[in-house]
C-alpha atoms as a printed R data frame, in Angstrom:
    type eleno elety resid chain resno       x       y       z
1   ATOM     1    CA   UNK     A     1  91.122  84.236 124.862
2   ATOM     2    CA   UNK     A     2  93.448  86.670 126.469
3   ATOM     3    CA   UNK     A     3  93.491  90.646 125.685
4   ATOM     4    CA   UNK     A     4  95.157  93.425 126.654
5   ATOM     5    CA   UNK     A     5  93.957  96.559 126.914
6   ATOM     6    CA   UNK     A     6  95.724  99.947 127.182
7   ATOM     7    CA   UNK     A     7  94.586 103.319 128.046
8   ATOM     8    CA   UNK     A     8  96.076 106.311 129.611
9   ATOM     9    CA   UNK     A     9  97.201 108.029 126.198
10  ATOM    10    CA   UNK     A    10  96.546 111.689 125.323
11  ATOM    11    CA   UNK     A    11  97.906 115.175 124.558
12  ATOM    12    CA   UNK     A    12 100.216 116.594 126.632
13  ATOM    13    CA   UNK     A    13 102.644 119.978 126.504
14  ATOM    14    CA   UNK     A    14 106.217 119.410 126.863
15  ATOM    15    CA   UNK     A    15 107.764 118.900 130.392
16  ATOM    16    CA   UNK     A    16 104.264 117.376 131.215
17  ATOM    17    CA   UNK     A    17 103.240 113.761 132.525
18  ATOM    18    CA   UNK     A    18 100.824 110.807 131.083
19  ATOM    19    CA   UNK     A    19 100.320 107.120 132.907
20  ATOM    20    CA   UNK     A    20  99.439 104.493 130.965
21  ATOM    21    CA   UNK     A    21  97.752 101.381 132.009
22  ATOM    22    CA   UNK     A    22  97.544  97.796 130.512
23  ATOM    23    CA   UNK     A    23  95.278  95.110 131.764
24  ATOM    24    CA   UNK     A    24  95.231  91.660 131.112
25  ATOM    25    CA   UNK     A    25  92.140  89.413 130.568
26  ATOM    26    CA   UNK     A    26  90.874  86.201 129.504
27  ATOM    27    CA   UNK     A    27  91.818  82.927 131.001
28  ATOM    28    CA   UNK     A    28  95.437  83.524 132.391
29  ATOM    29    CA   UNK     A    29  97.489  80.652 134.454
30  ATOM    30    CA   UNK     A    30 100.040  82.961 135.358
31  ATOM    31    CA   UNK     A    31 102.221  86.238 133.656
32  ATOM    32    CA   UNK     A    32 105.784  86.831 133.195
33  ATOM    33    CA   UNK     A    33 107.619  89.174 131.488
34  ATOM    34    CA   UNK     A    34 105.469  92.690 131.010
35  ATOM    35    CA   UNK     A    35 106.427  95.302 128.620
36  ATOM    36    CA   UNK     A    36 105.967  98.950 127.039
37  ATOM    37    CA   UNK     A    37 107.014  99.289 123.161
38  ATOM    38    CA   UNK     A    38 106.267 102.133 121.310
39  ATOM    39    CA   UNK     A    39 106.446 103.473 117.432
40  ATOM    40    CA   UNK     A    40 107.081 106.700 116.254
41  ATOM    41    CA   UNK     A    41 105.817 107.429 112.557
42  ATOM    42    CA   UNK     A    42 108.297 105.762 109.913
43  ATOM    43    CA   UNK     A    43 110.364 103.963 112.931
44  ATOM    44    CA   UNK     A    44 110.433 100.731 114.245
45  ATOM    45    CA   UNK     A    45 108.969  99.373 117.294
46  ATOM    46    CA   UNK     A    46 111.133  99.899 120.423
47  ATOM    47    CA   UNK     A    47 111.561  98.942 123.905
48  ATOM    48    CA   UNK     A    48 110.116 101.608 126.549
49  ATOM    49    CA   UNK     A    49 110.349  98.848 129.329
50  ATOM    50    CA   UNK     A    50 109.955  95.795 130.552
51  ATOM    51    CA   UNK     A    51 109.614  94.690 134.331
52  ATOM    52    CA   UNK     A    52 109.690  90.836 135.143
53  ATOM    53    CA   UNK     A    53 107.190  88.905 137.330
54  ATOM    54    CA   UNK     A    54 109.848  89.511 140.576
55  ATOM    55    CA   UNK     A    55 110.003  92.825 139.906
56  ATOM    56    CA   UNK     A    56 113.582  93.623 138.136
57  ATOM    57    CA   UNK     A    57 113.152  96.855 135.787
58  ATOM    58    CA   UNK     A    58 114.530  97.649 132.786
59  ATOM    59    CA   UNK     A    59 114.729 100.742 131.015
60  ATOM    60    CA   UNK     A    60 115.787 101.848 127.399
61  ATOM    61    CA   UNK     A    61 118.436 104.684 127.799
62  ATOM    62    CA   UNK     A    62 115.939 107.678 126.255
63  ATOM    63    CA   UNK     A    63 113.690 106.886 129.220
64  ATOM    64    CA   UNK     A    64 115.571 106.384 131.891
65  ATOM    65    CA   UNK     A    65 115.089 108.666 135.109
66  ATOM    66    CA   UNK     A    66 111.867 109.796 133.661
67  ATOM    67    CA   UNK     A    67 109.501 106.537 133.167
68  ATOM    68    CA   UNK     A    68 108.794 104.371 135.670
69  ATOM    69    CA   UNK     A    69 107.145 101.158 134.968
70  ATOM    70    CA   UNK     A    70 105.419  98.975 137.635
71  ATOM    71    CA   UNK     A    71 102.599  96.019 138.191
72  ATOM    72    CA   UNK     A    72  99.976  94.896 140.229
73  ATOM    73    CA   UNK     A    73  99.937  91.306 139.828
74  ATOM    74    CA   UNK     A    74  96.630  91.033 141.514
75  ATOM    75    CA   UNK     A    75  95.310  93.085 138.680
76  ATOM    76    CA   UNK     A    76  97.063  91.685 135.559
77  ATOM    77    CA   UNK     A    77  98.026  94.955 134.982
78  ATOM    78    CA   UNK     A    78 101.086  97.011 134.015
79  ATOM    79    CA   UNK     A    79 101.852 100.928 134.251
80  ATOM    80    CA   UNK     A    80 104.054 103.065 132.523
81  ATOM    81    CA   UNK     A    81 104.696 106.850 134.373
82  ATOM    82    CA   UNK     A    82 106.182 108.838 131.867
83  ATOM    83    CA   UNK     A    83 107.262 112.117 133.412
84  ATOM    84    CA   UNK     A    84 108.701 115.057 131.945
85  ATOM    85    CA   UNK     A    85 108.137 114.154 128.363
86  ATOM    86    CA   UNK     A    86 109.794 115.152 125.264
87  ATOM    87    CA   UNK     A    87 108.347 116.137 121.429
88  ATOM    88    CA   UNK     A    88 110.485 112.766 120.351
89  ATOM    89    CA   UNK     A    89 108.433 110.533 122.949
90  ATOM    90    CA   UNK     A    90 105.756 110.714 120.470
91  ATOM    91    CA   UNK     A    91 104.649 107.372 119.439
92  ATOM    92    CA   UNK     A    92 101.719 104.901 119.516
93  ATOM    93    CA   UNK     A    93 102.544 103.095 123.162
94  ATOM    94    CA   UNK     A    94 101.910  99.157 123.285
95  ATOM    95    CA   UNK     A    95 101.905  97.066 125.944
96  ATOM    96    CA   UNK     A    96 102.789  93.040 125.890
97  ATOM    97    CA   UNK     A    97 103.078  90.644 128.140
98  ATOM    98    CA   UNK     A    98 104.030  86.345 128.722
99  ATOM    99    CA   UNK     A    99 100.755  85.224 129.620
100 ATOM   100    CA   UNK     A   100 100.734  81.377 130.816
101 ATOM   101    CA   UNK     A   101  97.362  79.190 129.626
102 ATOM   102    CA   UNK     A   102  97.573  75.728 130.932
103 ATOM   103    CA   UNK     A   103 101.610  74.326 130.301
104 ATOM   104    CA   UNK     A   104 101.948  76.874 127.281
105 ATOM   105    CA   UNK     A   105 103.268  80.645 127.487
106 ATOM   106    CA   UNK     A   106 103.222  83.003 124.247
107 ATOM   107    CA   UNK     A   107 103.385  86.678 124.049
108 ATOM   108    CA   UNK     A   108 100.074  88.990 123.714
109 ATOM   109    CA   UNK     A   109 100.475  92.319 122.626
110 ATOM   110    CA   UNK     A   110  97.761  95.471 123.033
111 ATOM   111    CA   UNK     A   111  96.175  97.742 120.467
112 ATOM   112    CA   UNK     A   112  98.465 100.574 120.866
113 ATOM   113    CA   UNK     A   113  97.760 103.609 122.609
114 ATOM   114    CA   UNK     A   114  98.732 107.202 121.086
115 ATOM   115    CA   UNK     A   115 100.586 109.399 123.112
116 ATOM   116    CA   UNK     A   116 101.261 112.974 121.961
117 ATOM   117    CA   UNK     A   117 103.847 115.723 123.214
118 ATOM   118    CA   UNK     A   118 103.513 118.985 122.039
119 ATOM   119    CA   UNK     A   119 106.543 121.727 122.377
């Protein structure tokens, strides 16, 4: 009933920039929280960062000053502008986000988008 869909991945030289987009669909009362995880080969899933329906940001502490993650609530749809990037922000990038149907709220994740940085 409800998907998200990223895109916005690629190759990219070191010191370069990506942006990533994730849009919601389906039949969606309302969204909360939305979010940018990512996994590097043999590492667990991380926060990127997550940005709340008011608009608070939050940022892991390898990102910070250099991603920027924003929303257009009209859209359903989250960014993530990832400037200056490192070898080590290799990963698959997924998105997720509290979408509302009716009175219940559960947690949709995307298919993953790969993002690679070359040195």
């Amino acid at each position: 009933q409800v998907q998200l869909v990223e895109s916005g991945g690629g190759l990219v030289q070191a010191g370069g920039s990506l942006r990533l987009s994730c849009a919601a669909s389906g039949i969606i009362f309302g969204i909360g929280d939305m979010g940018w995880f990512r996994q590097a080969p043999g590492k667990q899933r991380e926060l990127v960062a997550v940005i709340t329906r008011g608009g608070n940001t939050n940022y892991a502490d390898s990102v910070k000053g250099r991603f920027t993650i924003s929303r257009d609530s009209a859209k359903n749809t989250v960014y993530l502008q990832m400037n200056s990037l490192k070898p080590d922000d290799t990963a698959v990038y997924y998105c997720n986000a509290d979408v509302s149907i009716f009175t219940n709220t559960r947690t949709y994740w995307g298919q993953g988008t790969q993002v690679t940085v070359s040195s």
